[in-house]
PyMOL Python script that loads the backbone (N, CA, C, O; Angstrom):
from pymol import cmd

cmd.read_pdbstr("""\
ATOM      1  N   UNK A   1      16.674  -8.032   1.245  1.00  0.00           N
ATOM      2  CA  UNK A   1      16.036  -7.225   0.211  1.00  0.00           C
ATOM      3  C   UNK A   1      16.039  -5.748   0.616  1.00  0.00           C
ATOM      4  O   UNK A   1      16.171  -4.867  -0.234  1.00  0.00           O
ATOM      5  N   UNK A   2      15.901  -5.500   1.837  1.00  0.00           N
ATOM      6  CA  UNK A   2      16.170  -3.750   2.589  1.00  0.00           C
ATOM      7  C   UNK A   2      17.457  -3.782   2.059  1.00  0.00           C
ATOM      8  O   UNK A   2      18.293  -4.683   2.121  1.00  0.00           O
ATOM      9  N   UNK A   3      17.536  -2.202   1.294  1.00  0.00           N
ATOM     10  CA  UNK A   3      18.519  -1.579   1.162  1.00  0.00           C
ATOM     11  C   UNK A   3      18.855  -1.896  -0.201  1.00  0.00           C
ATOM     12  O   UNK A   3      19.848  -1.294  -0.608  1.00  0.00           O
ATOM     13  N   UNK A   4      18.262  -2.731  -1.076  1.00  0.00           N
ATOM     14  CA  UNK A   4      18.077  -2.388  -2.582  1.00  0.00           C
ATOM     15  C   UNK A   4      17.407  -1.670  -3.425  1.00  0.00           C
ATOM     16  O   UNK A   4      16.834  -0.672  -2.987  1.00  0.00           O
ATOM     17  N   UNK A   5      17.332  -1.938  -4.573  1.00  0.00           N
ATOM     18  CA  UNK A   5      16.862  -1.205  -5.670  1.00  0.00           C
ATOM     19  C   UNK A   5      15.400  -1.854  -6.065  1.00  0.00           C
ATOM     20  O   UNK A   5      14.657  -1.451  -6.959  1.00  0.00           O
ATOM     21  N   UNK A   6      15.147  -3.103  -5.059  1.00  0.00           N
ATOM     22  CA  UNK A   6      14.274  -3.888  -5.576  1.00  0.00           C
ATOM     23  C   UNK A   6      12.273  -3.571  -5.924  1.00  0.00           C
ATOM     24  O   UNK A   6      11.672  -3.266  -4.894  1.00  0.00           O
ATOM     25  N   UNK A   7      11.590  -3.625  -6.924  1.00  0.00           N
ATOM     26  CA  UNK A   7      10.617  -3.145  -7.196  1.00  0.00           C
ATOM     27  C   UNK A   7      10.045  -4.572  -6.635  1.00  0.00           C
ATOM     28  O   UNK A   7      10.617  -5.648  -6.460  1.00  0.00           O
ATOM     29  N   UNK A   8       8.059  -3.964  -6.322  1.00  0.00           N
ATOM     30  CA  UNK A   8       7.228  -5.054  -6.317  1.00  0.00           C
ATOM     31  C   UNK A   8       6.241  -5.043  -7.262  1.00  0.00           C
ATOM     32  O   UNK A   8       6.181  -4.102  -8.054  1.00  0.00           O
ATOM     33  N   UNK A   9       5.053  -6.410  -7.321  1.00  0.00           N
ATOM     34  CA  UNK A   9       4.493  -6.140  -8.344  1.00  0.00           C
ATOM     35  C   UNK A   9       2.891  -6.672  -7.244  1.00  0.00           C
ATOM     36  O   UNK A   9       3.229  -7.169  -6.169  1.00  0.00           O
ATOM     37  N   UNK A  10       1.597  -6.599  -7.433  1.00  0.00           N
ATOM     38  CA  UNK A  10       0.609  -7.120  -6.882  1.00  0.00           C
ATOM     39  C   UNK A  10       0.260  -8.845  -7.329  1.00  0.00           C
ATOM     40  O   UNK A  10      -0.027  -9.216  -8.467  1.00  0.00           O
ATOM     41  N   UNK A  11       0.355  -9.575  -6.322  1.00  0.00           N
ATOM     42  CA  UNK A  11      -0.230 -11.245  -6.909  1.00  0.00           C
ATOM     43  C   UNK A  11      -1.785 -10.848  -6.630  1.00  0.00           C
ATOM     44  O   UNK A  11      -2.616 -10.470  -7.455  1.00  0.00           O
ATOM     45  N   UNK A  12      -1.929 -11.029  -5.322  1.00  0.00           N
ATOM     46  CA  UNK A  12      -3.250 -11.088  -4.796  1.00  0.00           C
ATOM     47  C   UNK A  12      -3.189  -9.995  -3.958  1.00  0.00           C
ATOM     48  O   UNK A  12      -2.235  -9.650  -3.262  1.00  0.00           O
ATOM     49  N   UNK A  13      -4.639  -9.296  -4.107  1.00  0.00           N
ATOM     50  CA  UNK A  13      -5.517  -8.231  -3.452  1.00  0.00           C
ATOM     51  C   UNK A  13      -6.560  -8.299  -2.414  1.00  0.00           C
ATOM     52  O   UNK A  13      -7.545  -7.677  -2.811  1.00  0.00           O
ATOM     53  N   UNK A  14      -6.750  -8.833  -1.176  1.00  0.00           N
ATOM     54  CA  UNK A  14      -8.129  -8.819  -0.948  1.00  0.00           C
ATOM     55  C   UNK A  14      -8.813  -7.399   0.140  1.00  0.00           C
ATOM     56  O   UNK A  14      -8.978  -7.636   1.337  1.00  0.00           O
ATOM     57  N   UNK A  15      -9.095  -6.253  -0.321  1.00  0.00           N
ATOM     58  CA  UNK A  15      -9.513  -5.028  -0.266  1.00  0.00           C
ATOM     59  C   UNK A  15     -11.475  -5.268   0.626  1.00  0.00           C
ATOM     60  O   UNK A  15     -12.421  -5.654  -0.061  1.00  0.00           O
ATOM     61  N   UNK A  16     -11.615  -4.952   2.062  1.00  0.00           N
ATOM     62  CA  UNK A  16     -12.816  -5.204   2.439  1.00  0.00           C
ATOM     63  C   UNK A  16     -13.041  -3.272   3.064  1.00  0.00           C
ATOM     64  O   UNK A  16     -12.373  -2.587   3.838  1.00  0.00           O
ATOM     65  N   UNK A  17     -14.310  -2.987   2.246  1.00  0.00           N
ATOM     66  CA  UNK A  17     -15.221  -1.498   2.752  1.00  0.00           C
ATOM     67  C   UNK A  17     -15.547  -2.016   3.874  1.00  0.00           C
ATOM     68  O   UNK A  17     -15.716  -3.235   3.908  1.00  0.00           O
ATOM     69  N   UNK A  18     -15.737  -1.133   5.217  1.00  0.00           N
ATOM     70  CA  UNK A  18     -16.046  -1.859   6.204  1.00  0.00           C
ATOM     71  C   UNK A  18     -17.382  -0.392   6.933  1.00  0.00           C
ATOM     72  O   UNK A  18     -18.453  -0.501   7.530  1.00  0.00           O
ATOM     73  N   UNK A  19     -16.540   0.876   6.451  1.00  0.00           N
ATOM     74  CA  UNK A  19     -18.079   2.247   6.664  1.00  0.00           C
ATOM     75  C   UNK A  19     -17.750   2.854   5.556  1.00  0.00           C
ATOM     76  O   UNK A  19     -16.714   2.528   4.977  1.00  0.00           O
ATOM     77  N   UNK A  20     -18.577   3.849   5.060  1.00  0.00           N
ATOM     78  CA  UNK A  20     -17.977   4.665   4.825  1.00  0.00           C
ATOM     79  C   UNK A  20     -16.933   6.483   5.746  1.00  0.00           C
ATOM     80  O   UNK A  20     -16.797   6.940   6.881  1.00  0.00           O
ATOM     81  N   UNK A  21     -16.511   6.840   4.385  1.00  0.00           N
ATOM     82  CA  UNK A  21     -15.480   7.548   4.935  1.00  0.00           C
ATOM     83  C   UNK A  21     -16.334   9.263   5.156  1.00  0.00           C
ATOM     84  O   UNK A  21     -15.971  10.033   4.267  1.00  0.00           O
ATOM     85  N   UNK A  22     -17.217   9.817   6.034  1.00  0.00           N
ATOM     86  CA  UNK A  22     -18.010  10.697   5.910  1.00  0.00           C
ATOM     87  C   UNK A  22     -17.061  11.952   5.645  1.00  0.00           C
ATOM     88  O   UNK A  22     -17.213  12.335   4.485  1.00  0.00           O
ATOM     89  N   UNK A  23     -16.326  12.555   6.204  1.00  0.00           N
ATOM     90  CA  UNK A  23     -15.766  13.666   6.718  1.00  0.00           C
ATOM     91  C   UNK A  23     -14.505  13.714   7.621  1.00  0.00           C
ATOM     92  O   UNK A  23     -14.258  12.797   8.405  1.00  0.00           O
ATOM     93  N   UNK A  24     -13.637  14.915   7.476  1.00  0.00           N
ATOM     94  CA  UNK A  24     -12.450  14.731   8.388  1.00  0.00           C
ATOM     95  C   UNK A  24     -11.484  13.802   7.703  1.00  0.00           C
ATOM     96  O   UNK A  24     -11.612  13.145   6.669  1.00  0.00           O
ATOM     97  N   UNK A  25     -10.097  13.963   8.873  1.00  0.00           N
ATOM     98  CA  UNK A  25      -9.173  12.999   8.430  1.00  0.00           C
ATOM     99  C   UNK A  25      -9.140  11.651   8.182  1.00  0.00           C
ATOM    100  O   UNK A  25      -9.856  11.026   8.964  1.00  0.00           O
ATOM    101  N   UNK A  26      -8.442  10.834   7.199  1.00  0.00           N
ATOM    102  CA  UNK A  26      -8.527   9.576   7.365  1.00  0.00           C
ATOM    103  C   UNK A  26      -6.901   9.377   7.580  1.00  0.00           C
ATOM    104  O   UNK A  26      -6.027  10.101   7.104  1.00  0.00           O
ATOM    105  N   UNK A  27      -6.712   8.201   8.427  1.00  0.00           N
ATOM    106  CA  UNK A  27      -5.314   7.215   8.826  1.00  0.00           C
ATOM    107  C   UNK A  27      -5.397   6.521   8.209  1.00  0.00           C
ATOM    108  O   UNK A  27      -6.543   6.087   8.087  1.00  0.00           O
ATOM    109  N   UNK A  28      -4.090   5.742   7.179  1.00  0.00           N
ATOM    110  CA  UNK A  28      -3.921   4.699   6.813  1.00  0.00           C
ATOM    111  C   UNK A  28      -2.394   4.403   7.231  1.00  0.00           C
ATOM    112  O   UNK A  28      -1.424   5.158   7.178  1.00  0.00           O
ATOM    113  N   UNK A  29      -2.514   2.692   7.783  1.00  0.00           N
ATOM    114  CA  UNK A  29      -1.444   2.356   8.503  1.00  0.00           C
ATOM    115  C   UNK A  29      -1.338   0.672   7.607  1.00  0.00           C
ATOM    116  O   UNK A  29      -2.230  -0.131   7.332  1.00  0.00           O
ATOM    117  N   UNK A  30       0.187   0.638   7.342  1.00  0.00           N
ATOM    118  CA  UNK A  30       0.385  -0.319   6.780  1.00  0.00           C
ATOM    119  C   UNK A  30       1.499  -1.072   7.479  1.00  0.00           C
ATOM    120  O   UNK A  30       2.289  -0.263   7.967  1.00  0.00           O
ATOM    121  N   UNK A  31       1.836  -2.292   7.696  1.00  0.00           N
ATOM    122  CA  UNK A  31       2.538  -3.139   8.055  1.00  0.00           C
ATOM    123  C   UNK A  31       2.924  -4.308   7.260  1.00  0.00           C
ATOM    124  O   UNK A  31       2.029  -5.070   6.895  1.00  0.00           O
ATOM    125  N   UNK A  32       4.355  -4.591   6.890  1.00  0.00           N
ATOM    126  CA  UNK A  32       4.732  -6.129   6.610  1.00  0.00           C
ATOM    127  C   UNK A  32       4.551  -7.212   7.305  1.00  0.00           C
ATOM    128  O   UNK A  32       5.074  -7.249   8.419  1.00  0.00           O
ATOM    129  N   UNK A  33       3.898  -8.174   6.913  1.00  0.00           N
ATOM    130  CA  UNK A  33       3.699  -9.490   7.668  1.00  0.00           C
ATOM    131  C   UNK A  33       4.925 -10.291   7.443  1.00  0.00           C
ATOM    132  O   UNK A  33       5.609 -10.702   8.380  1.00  0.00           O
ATOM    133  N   UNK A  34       5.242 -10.546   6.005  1.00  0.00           N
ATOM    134  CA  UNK A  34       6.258 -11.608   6.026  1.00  0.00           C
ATOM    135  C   UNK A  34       7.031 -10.953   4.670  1.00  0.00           C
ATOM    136  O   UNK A  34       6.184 -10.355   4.006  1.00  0.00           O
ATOM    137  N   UNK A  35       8.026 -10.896   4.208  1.00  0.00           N
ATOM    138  CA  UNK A  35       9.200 -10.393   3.682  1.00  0.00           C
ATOM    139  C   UNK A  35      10.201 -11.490   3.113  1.00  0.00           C
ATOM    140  O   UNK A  35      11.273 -11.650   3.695  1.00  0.00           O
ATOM    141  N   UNK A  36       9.819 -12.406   1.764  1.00  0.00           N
ATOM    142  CA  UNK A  36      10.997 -13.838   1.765  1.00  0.00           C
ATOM    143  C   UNK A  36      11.856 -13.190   0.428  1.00  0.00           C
ATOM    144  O   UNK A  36      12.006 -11.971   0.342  1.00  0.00           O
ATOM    145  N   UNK A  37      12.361 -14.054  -0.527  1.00  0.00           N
ATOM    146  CA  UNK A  37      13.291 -13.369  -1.251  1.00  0.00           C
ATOM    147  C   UNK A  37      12.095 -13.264  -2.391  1.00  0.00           C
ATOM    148  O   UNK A  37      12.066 -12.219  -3.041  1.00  0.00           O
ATOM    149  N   UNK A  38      11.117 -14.272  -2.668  1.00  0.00           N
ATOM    150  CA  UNK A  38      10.183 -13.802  -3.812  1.00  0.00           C
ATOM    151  C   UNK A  38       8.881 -13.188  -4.018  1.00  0.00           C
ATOM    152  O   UNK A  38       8.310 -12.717  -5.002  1.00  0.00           O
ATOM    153  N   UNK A  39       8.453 -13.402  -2.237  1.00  0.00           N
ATOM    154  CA  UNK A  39       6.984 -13.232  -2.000  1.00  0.00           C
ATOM    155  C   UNK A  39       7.439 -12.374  -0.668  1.00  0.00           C
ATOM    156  O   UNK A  39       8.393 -12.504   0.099  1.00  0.00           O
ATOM    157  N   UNK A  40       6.066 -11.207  -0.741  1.00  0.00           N
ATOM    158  CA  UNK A  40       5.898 -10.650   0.599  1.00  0.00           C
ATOM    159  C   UNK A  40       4.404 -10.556   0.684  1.00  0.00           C
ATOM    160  O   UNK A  40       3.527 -10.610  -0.178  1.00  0.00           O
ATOM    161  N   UNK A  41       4.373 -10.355   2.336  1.00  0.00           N
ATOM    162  CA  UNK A  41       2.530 -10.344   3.000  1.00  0.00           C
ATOM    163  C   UNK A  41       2.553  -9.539   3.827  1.00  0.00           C
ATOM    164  O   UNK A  41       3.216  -9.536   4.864  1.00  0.00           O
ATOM    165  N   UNK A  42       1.787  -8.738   3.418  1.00  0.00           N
ATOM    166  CA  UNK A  42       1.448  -6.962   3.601  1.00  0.00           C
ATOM    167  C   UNK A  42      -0.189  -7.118   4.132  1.00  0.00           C
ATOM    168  O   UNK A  42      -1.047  -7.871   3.673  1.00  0.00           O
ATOM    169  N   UNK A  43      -0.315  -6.071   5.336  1.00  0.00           N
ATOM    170  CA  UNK A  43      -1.684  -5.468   5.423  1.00  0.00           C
ATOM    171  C   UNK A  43      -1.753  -3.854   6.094  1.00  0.00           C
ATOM    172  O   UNK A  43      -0.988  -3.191   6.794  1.00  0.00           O
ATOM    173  N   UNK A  44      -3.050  -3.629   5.498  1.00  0.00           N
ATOM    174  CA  UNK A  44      -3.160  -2.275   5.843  1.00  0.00           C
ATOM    175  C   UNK A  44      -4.574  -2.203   6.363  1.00  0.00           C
ATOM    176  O   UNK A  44      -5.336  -3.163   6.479  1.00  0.00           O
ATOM    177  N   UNK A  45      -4.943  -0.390   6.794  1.00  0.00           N
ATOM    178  CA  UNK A  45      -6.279  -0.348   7.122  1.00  0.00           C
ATOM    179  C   UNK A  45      -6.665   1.028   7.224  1.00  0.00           C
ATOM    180  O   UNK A  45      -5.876   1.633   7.950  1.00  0.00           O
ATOM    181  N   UNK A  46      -7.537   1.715   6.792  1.00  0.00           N
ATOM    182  CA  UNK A  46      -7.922   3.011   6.931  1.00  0.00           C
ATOM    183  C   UNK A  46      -8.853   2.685   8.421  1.00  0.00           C
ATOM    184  O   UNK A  46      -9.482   1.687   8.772  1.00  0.00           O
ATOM    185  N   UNK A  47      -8.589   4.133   9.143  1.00  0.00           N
ATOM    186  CA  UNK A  47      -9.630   4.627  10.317  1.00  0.00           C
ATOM    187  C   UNK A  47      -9.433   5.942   9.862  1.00  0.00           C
ATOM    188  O   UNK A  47      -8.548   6.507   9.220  1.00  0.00           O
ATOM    189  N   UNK A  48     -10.938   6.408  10.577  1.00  0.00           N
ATOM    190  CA  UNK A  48     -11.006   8.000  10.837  1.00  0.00           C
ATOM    191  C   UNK A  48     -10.690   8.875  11.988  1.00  0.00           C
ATOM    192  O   UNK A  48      -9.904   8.301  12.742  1.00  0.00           O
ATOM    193  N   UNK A  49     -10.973   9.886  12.335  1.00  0.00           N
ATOM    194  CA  UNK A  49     -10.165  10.535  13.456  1.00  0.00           C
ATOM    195  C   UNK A  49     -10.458   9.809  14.644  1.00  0.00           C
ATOM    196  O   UNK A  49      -9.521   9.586  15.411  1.00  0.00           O
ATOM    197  N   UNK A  50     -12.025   9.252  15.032  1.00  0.00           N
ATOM    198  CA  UNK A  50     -12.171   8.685  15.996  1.00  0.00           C
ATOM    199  C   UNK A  50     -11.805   7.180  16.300  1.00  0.00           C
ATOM    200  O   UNK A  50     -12.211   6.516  17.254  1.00  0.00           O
ATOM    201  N   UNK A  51     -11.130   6.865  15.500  1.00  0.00           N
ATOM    202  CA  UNK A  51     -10.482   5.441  15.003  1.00  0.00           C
ATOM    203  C   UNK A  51     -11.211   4.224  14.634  1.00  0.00           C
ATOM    204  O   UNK A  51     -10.922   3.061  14.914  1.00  0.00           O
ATOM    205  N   UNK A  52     -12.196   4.674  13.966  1.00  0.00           N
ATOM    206  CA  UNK A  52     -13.388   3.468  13.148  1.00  0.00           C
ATOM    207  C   UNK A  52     -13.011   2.736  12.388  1.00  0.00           C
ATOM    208  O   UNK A  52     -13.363   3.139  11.279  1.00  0.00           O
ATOM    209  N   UNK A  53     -12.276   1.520  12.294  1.00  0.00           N
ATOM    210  CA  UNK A  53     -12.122   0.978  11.191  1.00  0.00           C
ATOM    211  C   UNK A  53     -13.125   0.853   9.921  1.00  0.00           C
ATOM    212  O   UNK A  53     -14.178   0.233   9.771  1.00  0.00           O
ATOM    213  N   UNK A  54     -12.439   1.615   9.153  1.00  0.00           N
ATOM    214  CA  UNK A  54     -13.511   1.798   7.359  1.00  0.00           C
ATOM    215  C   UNK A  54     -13.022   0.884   6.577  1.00  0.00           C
ATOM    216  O   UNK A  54     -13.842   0.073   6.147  1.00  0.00           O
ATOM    217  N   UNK A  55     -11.707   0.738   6.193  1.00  0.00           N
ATOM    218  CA  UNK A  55     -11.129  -0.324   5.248  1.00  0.00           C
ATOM    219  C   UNK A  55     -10.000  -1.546   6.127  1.00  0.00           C
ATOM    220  O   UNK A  55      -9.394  -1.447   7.194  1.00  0.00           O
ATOM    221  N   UNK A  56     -10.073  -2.532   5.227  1.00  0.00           N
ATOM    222  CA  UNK A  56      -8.888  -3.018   5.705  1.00  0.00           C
ATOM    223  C   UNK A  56      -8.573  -3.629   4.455  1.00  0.00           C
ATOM    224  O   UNK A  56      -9.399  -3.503   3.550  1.00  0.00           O
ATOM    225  N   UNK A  57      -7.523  -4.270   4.245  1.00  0.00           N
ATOM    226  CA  UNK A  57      -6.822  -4.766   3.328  1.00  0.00           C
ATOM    227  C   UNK A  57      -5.591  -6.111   3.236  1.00  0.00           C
ATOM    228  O   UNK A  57      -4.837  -5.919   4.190  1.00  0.00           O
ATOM    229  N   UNK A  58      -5.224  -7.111   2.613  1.00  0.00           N
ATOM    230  CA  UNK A  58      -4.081  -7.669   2.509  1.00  0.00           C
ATOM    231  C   UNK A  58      -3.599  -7.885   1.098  1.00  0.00           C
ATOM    232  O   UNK A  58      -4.321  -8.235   0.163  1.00  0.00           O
ATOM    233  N   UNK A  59      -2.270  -7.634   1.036  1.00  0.00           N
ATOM    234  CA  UNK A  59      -2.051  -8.230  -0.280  1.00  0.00           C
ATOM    235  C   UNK A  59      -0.787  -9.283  -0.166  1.00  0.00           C
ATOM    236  O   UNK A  59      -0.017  -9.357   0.792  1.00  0.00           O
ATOM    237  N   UNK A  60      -0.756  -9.970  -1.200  1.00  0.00           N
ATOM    238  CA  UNK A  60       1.212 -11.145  -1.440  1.00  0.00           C
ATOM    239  C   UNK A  60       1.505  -9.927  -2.981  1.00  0.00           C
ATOM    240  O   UNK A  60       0.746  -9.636  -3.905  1.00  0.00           O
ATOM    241  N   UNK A  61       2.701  -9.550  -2.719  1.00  0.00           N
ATOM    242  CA  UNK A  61       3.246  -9.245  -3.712  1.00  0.00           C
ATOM    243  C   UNK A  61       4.580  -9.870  -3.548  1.00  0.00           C
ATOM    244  O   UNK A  61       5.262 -10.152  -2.562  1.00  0.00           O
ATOM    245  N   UNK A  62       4.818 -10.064  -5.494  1.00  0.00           N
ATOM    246  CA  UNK A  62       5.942 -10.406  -5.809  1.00  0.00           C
ATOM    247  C   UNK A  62       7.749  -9.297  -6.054  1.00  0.00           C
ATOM    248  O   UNK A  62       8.041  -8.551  -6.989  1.00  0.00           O
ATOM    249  N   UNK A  63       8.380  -9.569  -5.101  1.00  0.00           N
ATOM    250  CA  UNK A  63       9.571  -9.145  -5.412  1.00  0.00           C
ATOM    251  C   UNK A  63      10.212  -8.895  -6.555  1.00  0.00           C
ATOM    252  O   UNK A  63      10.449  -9.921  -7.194  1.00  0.00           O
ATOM    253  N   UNK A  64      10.566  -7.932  -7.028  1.00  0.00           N
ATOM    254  CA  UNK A  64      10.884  -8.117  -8.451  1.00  0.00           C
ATOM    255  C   UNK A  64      12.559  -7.297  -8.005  1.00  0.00           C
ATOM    256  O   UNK A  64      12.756  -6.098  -7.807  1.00  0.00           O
ATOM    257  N   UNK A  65      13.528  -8.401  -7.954  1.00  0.00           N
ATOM    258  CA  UNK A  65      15.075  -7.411  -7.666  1.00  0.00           C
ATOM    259  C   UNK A  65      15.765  -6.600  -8.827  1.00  0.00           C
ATOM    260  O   UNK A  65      15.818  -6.666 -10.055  1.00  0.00           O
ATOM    261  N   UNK A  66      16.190  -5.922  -7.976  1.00  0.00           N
ATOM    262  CA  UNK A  66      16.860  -4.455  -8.547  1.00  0.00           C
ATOM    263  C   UNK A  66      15.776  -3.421  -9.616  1.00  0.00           C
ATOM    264  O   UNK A  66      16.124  -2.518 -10.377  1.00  0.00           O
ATOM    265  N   UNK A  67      14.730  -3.817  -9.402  1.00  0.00           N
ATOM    266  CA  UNK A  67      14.127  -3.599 -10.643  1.00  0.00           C
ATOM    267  C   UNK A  67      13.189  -2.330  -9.863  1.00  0.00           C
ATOM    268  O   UNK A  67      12.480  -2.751  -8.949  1.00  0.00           O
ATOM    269  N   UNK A  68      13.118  -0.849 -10.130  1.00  0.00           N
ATOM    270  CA  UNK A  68      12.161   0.328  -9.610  1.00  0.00           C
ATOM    271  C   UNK A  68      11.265   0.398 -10.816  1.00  0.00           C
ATOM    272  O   UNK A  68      11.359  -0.098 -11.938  1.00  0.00           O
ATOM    273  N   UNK A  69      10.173   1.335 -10.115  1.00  0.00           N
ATOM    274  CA  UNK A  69       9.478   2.169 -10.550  1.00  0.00           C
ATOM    275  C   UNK A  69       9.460   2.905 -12.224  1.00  0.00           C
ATOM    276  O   UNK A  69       9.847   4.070 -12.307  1.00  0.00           O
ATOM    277  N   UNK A  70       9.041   2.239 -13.401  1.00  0.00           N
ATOM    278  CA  UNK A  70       9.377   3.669 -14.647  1.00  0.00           C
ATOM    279  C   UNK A  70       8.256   4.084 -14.869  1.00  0.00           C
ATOM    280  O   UNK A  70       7.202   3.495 -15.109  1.00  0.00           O
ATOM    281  N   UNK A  71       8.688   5.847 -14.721  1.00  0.00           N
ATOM    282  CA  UNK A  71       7.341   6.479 -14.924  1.00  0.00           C
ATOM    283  C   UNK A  71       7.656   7.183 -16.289  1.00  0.00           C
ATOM    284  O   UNK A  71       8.606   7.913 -16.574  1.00  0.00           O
ATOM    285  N   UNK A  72       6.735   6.820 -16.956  1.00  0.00           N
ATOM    286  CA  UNK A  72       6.727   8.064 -18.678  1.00  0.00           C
ATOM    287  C   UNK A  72       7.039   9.165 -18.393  1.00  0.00           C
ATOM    288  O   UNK A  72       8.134   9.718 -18.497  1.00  0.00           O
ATOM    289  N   UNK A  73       5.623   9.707 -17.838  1.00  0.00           N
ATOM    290  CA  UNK A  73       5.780  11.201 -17.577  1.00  0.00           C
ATOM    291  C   UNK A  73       5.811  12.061 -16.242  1.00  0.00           C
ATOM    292  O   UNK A  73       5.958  11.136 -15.442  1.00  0.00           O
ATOM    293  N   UNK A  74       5.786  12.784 -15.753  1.00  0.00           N
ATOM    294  CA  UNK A  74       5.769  13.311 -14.270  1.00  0.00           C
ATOM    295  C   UNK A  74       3.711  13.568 -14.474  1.00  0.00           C
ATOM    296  O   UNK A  74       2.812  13.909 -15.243  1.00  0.00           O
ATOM    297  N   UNK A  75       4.127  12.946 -12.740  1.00  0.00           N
ATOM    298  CA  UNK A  75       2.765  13.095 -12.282  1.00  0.00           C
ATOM    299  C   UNK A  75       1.779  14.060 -12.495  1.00  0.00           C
ATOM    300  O   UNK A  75       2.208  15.138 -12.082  1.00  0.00           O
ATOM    301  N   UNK A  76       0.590  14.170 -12.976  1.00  0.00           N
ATOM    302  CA  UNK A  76      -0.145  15.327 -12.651  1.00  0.00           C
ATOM    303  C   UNK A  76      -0.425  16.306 -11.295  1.00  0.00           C
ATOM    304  O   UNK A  76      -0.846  15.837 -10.238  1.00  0.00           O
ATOM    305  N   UNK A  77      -0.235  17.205 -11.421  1.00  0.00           N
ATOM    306  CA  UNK A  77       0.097  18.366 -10.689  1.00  0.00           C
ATOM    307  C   UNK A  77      -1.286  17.733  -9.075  1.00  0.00           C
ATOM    308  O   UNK A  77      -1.092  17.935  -7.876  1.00  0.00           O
ATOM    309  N   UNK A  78      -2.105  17.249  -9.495  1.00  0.00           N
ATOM    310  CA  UNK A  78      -2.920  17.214  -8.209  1.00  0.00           C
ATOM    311  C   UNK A  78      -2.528  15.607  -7.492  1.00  0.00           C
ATOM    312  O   UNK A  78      -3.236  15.252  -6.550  1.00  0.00           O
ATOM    313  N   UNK A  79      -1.741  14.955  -7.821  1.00  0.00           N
ATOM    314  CA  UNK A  79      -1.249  14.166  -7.277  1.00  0.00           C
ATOM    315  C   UNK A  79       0.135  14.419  -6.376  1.00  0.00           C
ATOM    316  O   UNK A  79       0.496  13.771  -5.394  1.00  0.00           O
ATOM    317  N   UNK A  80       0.612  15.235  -6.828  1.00  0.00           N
ATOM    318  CA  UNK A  80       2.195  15.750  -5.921  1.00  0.00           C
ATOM    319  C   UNK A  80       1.877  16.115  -4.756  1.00  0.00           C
ATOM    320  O   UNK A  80       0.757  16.517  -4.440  1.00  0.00           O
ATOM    321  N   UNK A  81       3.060  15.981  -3.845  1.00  0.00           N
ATOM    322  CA  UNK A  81       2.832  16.494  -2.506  1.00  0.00           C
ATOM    323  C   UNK A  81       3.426  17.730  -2.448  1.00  0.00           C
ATOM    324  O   UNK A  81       4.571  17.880  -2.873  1.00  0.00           O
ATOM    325  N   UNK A  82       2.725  18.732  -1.926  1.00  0.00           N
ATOM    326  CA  UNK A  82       3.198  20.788  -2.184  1.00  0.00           C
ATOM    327  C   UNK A  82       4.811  20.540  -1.047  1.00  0.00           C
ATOM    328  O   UNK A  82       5.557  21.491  -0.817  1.00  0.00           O
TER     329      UNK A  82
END
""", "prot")
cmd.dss("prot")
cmd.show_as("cartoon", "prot")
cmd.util.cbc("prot")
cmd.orient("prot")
């Protein structure tokens, strides 16, 4: 599936608050667990500068091949990266 055109879509979400996020930078680090031709298992996790775990996360999303991203319109200006 690396090295296509292929889009995903969300099956399951399970999203846990663990502090809140006071001030300063936040890290978010994501990793693939498992990668098959229809299903993948993903997790992630926010920390802050001192490396507190605040969030963590897993999701299964579905593979959807050759198939990207359609966006209507271009992003609003406070979402772009300068």
């Amino acid at each position: 599936i690396e090295g296509t055109n292929a889009g995903a879509t969300t099956v399951d979400l399970k999203l846990n608050y663990l502090a809140p996020a006071v001030s300063g930078k936040l890290i978010a680090r994501g990793r693939r667990i498992k990668l098959g031709k229809t299903l993948g298992y993903a997790e992630a996790s926010v920390t802050d500068e001192a490396h507190k775990l605040l969030a963590h996360g897993t999701s299964t999303l579905m593979i959807l091949s050759e198939r990207t991203l359609a966006i209507d319109s271009p992003l609003p200006p406070k979402f772009r990266t300068p």
